[in-house]
C-alpha positions in Angstrom: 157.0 178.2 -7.7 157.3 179.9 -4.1 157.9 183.1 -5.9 154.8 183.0 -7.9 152.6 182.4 -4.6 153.9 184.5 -2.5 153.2 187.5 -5.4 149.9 185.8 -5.6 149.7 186.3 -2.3 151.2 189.6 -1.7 148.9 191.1 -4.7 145.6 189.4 -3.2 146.6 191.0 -0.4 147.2 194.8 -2.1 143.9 194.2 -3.8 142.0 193.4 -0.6 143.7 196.4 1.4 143.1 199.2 -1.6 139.3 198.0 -2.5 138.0 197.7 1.5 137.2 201.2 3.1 138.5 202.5 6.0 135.2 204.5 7.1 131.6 203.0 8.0 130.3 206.3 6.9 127.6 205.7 4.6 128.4 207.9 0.9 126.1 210.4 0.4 124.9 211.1 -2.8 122.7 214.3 -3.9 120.3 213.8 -6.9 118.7 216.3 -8.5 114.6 216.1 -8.8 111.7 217.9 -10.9 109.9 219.9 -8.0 106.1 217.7 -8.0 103.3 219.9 -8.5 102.1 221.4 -5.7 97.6 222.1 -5.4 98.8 225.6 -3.4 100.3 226.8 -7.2 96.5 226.1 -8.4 94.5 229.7 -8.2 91.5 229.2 -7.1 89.1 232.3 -7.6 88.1 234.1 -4.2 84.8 234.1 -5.0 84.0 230.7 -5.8 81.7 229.0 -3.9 82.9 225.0 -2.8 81.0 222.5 -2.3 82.1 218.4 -0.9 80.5 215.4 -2.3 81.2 212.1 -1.5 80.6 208.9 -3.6 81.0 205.3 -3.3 82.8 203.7 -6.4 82.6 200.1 -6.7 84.8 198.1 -9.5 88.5 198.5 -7.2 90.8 195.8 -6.4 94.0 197.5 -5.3 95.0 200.5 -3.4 97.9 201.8 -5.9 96.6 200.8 -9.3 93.2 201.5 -8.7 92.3 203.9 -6.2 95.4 206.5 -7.0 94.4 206.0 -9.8 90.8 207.8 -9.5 92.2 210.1 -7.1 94.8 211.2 -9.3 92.3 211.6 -12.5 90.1 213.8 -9.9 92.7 216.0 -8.5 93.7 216.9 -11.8 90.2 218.3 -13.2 89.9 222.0 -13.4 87.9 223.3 -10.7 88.4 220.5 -8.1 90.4 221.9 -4.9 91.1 218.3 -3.4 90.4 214.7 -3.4 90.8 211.5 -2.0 90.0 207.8 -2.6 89.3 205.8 0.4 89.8 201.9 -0.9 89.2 200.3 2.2 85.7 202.0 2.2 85.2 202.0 -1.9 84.5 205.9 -1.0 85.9 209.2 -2.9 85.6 212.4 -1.2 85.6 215.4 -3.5 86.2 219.4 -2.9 85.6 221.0 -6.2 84.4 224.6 -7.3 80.4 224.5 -8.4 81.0 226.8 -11.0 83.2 224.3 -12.8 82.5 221.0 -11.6 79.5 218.9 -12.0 78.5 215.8 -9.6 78.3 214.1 -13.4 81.4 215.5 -14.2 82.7 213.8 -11.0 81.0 210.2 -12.3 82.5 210.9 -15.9 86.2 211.0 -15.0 85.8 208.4 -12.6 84.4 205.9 -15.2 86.9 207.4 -17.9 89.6 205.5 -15.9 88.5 202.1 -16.6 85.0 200.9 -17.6 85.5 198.8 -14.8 84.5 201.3 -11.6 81.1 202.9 -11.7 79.7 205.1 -9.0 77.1 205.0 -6.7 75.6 207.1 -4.1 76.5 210.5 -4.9 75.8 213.1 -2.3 77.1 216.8 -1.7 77.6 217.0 2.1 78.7 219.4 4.5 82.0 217.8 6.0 83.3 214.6 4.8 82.4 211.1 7.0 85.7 210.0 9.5 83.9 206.0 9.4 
């Protein structure tokens, strides 16, 4: 019976001192990742002329699931150069080319992502508002 605990032992013991590691080093591990897609691989044509509009849009709840959301939808329409969902002032901010873009355009895609939002106060300005 002292055999058997002292191999108990002894193997308790070999398992503790193989499994622990001797460094505090964290492990590194490199993962491989699709490149995201960048606005600067957009071509934009030189001779376009930009304009900024800025909108309220009433109907959000959240930052992630609603606002990204919008901005997302936006930044992916053909002729917009950049925009950006404010939640904390229910306000989207919109660079897009006037060639290609309409300000009901704009309304369309916004109310496309959920009949939920709807937009108000639409104006083309010259710089976007800080407040």
């Amino acid at each position: 019976m002292k055999s058997v605990k002292v191999f108990v032992l002894l193997s308790a013991l070999a398992l503790v001192s193989v499994s622990c590691k001797d460094s505090t080093q964290p492990e590194i591990k490199t993962v491989e990742m699709a490149e995201p897609e960048a606005a600067s691989q957009v071509n934009f044509d030189p001779q376009a002329t930009f304009a900024k509009a800025e909108f309220g849009i009433e109907g959000m709840t959240c930052v992630m699931g609603c606002a990204k959301t919008i901005e997302k939808k936006i930044a992916k329409m053909e002729g917009v150069k950049s925009a950006t969902v404010d939640f904390e002032r229910h306000l989207a901010m919109v660079e897009y080319d006037k060639a290609k873009v309409t300000p009901d355009a704009l309304e369309e895609a916004v109310v496309s992502v959920s009949d939920t939002y709807s937009v108000n106060s639409m104006k083309t300005v010259e710089a976007f508002s800080t407040q």
